[in-house]
MARVEX-699355 format. One record per residue (C-alpha): residue number from 0; x, y, z. Coordinates in pm, 1 decimal, padded with zeros to 6 digits. Example, Ala and Ser with C-alpha at 12.3 -4.5 7.8 and 13.67 -1.06 7.14 Angstrom:
+------+----------+----------+----------+
: resi :        x :        y :        z :
+------+----------+----------+----------+
:    0 :  01230.0 : -00450.0 :  00780.0 :
:    1 :  01367.0 : -00106.0 :  00714.0 :
+------+----------+----------+----------+
! end
This chain:
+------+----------+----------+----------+
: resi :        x :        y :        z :
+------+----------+----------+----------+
:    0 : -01316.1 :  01995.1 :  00098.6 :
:    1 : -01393.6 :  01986.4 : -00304.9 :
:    2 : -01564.7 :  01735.8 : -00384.7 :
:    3 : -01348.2 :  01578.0 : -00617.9 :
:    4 : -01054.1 :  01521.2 : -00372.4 :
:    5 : -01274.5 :  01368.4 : -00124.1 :
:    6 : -01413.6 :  01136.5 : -00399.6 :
:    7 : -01091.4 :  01004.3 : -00474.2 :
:    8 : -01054.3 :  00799.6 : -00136.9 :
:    9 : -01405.7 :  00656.5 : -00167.0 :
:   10 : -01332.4 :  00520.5 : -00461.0 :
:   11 : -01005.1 :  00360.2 : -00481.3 :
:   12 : -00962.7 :  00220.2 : -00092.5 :
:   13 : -01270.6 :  00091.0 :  00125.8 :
:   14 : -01047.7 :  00062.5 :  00421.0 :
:   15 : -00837.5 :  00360.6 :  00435.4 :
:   16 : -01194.8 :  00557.7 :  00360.5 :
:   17 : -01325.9 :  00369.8 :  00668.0 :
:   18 : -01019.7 :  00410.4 :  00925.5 :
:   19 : -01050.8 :  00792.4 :  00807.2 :
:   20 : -01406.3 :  00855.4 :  00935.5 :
:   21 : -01247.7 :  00793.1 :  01254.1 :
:   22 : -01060.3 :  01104.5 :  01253.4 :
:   23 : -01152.1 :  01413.0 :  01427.2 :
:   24 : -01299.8 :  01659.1 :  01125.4 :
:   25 : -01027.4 :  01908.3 :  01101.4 :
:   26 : -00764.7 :  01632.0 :  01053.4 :
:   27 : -00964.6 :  01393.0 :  00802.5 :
:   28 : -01025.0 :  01669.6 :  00548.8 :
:   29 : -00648.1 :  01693.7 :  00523.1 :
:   30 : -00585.3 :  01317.4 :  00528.9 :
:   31 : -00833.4 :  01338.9 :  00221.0 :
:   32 : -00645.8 :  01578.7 :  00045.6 :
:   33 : -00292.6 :  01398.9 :  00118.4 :
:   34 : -00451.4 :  01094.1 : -00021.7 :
:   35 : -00584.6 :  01242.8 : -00316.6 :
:   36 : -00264.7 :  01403.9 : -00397.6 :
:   37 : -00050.6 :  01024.9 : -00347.4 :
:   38 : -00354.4 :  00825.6 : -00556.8 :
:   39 : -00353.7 :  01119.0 : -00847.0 :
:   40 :  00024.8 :  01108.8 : -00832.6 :
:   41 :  00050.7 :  00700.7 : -00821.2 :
:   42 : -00218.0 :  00714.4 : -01127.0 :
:   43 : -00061.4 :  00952.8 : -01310.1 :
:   44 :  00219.8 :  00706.2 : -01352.0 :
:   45 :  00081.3 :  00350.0 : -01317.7 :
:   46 : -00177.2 :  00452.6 : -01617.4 :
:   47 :  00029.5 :  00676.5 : -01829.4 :
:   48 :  00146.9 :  00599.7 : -02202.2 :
:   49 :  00399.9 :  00775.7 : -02122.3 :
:   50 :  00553.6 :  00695.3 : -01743.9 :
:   51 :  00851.7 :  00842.0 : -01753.9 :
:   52 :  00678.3 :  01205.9 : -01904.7 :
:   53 :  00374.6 :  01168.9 : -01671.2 :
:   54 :  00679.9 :  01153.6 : -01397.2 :
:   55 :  00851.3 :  01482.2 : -01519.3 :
:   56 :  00509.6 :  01629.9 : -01492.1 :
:   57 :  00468.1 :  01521.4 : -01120.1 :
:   58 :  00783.4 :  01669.0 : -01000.1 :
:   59 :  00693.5 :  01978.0 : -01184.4 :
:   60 :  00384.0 :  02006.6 : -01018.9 :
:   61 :  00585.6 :  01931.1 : -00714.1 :
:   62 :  00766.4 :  02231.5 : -00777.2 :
:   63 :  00501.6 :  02470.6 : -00853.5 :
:   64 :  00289.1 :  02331.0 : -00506.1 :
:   65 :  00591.4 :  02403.0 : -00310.3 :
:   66 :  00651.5 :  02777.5 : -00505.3 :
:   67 :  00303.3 :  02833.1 : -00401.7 :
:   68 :  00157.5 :  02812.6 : -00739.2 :
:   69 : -00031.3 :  02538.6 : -00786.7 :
:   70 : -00272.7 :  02588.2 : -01044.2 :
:   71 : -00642.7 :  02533.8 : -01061.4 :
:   72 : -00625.7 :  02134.5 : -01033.1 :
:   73 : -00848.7 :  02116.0 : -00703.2 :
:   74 : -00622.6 :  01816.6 : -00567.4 :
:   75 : -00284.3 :  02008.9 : -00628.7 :
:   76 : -00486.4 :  02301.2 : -00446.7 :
:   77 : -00573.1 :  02117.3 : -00158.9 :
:   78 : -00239.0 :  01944.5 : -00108.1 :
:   79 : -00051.9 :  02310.5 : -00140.7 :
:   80 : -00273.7 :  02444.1 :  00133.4 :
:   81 : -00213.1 :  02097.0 :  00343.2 :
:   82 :  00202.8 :  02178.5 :  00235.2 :
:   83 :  00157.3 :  02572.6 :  00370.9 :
:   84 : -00071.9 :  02487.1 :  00680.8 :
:   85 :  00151.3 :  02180.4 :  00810.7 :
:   86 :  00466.7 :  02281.4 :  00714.2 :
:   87 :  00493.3 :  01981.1 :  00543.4 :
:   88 :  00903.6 :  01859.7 :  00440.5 :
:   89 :  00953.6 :  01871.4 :  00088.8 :
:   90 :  01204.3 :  01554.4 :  00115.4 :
:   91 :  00890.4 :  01337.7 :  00193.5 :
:   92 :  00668.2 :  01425.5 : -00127.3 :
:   93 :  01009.2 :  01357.1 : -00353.0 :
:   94 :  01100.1 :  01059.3 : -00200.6 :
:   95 :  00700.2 :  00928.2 : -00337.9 :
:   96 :  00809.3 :  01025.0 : -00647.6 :
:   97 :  01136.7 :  00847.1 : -00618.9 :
:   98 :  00964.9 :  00524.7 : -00538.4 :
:   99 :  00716.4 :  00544.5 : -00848.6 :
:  100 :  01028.4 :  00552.5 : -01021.2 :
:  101 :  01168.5 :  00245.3 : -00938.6 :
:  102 :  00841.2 :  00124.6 : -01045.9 :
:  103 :  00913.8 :  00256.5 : -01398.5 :
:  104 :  01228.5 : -00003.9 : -01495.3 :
:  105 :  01092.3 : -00191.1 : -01251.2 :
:  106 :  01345.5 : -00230.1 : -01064.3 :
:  107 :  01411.4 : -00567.4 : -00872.1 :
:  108 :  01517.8 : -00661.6 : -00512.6 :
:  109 :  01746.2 : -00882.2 : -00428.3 :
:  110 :  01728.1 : -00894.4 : -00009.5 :
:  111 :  01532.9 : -00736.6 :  00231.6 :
:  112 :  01724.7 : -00415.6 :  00258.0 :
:  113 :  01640.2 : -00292.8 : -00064.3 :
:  114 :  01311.5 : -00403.6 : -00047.2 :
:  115 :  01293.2 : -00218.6 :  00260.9 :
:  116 :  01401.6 :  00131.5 :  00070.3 :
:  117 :  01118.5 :  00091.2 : -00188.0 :
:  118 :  00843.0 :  00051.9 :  00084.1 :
:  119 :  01005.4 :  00362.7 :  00266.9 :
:  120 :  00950.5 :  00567.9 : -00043.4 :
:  121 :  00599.4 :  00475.1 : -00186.6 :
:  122 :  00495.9 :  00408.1 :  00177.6 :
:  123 :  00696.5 :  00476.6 :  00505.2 :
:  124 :  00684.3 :  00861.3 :  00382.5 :
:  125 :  00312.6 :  00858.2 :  00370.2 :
:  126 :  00292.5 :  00791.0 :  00751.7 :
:  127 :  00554.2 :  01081.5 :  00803.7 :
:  128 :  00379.1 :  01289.5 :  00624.7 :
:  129 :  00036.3 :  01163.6 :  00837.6 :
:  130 :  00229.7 :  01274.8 :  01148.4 :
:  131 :  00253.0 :  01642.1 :  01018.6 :
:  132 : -00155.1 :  01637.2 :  00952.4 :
:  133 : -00179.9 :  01523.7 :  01277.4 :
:  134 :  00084.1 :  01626.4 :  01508.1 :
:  135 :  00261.6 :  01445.1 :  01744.7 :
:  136 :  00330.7 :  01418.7 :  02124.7 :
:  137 :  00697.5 :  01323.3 :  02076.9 :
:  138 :  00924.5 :  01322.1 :  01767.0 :
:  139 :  01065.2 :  00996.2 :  01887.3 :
:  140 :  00732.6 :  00849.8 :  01722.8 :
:  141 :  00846.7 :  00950.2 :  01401.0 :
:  142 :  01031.8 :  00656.2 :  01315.4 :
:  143 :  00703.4 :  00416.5 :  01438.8 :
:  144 :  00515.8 :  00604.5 :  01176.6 :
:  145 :  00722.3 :  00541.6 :  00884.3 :
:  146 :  00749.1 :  00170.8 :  00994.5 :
:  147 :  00365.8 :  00152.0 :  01041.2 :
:  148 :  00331.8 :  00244.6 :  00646.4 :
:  149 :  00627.5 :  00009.9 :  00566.7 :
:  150 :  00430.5 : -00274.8 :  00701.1 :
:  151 :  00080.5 : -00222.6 :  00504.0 :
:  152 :  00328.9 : -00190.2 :  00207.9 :
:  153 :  00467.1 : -00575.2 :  00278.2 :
:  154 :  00130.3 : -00654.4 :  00358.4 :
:  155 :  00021.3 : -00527.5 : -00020.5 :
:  156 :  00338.6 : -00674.0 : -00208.8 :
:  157 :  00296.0 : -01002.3 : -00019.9 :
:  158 : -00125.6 : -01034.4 : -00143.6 :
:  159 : -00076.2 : -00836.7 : -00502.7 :
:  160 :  00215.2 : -01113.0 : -00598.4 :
:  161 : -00006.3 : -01241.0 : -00871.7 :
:  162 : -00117.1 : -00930.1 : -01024.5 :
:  163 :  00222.2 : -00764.9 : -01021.3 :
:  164 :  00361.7 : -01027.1 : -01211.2 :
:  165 :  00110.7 : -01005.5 : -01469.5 :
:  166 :  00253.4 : -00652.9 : -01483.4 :
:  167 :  00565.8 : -00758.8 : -01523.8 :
:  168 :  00678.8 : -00682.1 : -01157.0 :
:  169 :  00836.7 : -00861.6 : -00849.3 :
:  170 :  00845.8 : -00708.6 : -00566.3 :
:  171 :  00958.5 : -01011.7 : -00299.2 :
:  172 :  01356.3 : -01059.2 : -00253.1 :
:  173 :  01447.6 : -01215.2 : -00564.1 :
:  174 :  01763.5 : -01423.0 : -00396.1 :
:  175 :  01492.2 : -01622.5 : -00129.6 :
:  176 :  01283.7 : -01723.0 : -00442.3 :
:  177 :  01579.1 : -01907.8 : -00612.2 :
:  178 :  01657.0 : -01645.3 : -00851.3 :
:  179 :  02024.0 : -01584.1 : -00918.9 :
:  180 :  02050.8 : -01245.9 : -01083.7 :
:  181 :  01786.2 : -00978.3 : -01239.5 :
:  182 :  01854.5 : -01153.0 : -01581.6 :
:  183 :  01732.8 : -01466.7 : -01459.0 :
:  184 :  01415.8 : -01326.1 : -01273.4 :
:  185 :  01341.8 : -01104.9 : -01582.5 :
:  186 :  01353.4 : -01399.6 : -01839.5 :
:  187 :  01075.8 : -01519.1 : -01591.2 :
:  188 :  00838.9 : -01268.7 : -01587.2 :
:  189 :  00809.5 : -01277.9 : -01944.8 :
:  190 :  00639.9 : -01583.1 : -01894.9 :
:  191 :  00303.6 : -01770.9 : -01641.0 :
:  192 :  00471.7 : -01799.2 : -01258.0 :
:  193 :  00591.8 : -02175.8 : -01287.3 :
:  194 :  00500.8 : -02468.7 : -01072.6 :
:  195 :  00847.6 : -02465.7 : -00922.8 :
:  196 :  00822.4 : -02090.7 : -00848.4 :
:  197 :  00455.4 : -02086.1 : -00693.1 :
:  198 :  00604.1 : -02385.5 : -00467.0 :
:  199 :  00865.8 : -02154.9 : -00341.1 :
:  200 :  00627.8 : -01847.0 : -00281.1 :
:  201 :  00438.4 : -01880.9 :  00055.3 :
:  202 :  00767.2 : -01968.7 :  00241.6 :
:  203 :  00864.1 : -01625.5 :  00140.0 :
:  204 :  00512.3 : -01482.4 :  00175.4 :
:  205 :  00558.9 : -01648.8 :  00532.6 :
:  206 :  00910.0 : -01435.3 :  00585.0 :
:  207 :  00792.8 : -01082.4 :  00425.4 :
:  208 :  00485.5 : -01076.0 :  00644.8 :
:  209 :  00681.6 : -01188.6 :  00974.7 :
:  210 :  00845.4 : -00876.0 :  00898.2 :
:  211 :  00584.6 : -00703.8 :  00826.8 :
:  212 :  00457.6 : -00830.3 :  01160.1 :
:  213 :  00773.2 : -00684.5 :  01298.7 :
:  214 :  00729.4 : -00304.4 :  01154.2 :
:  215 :  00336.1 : -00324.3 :  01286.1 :
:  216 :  00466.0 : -00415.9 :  01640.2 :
:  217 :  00708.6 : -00153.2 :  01615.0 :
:  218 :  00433.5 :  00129.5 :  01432.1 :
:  219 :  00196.4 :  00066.4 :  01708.8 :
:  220 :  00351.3 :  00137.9 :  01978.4 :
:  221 :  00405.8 :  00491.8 :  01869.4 :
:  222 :  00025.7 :  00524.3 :  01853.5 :
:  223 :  00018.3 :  00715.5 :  02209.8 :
:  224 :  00178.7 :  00993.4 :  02074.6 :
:  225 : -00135.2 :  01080.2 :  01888.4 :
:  226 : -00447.2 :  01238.5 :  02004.6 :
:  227 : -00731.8 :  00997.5 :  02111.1 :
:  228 : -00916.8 :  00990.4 :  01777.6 :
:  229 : -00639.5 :  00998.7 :  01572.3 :
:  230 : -00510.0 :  00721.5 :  01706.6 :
:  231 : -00785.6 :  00530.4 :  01683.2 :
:  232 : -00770.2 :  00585.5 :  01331.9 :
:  233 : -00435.3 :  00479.3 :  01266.9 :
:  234 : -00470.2 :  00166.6 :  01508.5 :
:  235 : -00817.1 :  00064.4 :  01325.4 :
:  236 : -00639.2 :  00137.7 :  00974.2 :
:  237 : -00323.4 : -00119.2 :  01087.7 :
:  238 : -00548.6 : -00369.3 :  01229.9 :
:  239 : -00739.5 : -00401.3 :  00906.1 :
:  240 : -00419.6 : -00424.9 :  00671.7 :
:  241 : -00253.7 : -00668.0 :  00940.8 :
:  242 : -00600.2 : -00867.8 :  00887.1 :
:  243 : -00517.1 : -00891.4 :  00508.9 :
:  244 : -00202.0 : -01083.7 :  00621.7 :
:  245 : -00366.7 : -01290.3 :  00842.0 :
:  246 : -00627.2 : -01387.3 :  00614.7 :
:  247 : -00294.7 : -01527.1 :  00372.9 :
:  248 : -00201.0 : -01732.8 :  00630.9 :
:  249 : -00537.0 : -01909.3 :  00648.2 :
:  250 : -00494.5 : -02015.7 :  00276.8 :
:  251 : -00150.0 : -02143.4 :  00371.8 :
:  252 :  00038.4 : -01838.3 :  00234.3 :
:  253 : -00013.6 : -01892.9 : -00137.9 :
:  254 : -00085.4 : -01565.1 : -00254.4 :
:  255 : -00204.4 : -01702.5 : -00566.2 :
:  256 : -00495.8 : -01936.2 : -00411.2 :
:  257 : -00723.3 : -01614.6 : -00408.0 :
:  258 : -00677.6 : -01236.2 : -00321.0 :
:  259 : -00698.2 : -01232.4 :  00043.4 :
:  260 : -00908.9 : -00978.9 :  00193.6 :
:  261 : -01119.3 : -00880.0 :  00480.8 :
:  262 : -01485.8 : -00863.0 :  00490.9 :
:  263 : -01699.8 : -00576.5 :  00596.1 :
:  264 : -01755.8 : -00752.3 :  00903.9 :
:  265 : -01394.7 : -00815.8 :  00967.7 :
:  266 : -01316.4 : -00502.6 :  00904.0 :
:  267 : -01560.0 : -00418.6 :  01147.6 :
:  268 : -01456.3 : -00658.3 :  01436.2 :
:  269 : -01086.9 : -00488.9 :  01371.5 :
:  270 : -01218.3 : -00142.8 :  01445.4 :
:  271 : -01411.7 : -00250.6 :  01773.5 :
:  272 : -01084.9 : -00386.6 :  01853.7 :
:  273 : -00903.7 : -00102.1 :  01768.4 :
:  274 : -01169.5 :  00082.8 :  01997.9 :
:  275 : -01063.4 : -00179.9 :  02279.2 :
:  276 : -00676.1 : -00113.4 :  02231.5 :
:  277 : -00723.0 :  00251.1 :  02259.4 :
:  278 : -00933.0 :  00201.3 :  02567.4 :
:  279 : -00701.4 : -00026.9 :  02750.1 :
:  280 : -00389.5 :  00136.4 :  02659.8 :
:  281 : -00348.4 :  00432.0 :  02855.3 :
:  282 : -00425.4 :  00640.4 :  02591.2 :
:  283 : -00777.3 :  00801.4 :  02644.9 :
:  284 : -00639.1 :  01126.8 :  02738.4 :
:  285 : -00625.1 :  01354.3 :  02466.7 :
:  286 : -00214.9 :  01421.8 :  02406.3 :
:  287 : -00086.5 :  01729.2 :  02358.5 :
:  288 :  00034.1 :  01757.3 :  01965.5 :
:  289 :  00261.7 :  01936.2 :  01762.7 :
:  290 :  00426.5 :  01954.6 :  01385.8 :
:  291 :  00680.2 :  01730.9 :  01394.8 :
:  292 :  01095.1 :  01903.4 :  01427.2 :
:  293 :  01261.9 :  01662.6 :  01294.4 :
:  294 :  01305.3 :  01504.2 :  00945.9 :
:  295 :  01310.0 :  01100.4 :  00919.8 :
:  296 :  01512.0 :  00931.8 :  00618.3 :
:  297 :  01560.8 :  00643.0 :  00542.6 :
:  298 :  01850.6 :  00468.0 :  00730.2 :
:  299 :  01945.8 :  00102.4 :  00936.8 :
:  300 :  01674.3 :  00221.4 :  01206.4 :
:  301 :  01379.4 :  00166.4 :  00955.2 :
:  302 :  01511.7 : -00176.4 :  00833.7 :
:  303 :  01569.4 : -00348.1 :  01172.5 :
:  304 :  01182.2 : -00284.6 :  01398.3 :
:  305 :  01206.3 : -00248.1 :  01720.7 :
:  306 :  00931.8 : -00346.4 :  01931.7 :
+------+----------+----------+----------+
! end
């Protein structure tokens, strides 16, 4: 692994670099590499002067990874190998892209459903593509996966509120917070979140991370179809986001009292519970894995959990 890929998760996420040391070797230099490739990708855009150019460029590297030519960027390297080696869908990669394009207007959401397609494209896809690195037991996990990603990406939207709007984004259902159309709501980010509005937000903080709770309940219990370590991984990595949530709720759900977090330590106590969970749950066995057959998109499965 170059060492500029594996630099990237180190820098920009303590806790997915921590749930990753969990993996078995073979399967955490590719997580690496699909990270780097979604953080270069997300940056590309998010810190462009140019979004909708830096976008074009994306898809054309997209192109040339999947023709087999992808340069000497050592990220776009490492992510073609990860593309040849795990026969990795082509839909999954685009639909990223897709979603860092409704970041570009941004584009608003009115109800849950179409909140729900955003976080499958900038976040349910990752955990697809995670099942191809690591292979699965049963396609009928595939689904849990996506889900699983979904929820850290309610989990994010529901503790970034403040600093997205600063950006000139909202991300929660508009409708629940009062708003009547995207006029009204983009009148409002023009200006400081008002005392009426940062009344309204935890009782919808409360609602997007009750269904975030929803897609975690649903995510884990796909976690058997993973080898041992891998699982671990994944469970440790869900338990840690799920602690962001729960660390909202102890400031009343007000996401703009503080940016909620978890401590080393708490991250910590989530992995040794993690450890516990994979212990207890009948999955110490190591399960017999495979590339995924079967393509996931998005669809009424992924907005209505199952547990």
């Amino acid at each position: 692994m170059n060492d500029s890929v594996a630099a990237v998760i180190h820098l920009h996420s303590k806790s997915f670099s921590l749930a990753s040391r969990l993996l078995p070797a073979g399967a955490r230099h590719e997580v690496v590499a699909l990270y780097a490739w979604c953080r270069r990708a997300d940056d590309a855009v998010d810190l462009s002067d140019d979004p909708p150019a830096s976008l074009a460029r994306l898809e054309s590297e997209l192109d040339a990874v999947y023709s087999g030519q992808p340069g000497d960027d050592p990220i776009l390297r490492a992510f073609a190998r990860l593309v040849e080696r795990r026969t990795l869908p082509r839909h999954y990669p685009r639909e990223l892209l897709a979603g860092m394009a409704m970041d570009l207007q941004p584009d608003l959401y009115p109800d849950d459903a179409t909140l729900a397609l955003y976080c499958y494209r900038v976040a349910g896809v990752v955990g697809l593509m995670m099942c191809h690195v690591m292979g699965l037991a049963d396609d009928d996990a595939l689904p849990r996966a996506a889900q699983l990603g979904m929820a850290m990406q309610l989990t994010n939207i529901c503790r970034d509120v403040g600093e997205d709007w600063a950006r000139g984004r909202l991300y929660l259902p508009y409708q629940s917070l009062g708003f009547g159309d995207e006029v009204q709501v983009r009148a409002a980010l023009t200006r400081p979140i008002e005392a009426d509005l940062r009344a309204r937000l935890p009782q919808q903080v409360r609602a997007a991370l009750a269904q975030a709770d929803a897609y975690y309940r649903a995510g884990m219990a796909g976690i058997p179809a993973l080898d041992w370590r891998c699982g671990l991984a994944v469970r440790s990595a869900a338990r840690i986001y799920r602690g962001i949530g729960a660390a909202l709720a102890r400031q009343d759900y007000q996401p703009l009292a503080g940016r909620a977090y978890l401590s080393g330590r708490g991250k910590a106590w989530q992995v040794l519970v993690a450890l516990l969970g994979q212990l207890s749950g009948g999955a110490a066995r190591q399960a017999v894995t495979r590339p995924p057959g079967r393509l996931v998109e998005f669809g009424a499965q992924l907005c209505r959990p199952a547990g």
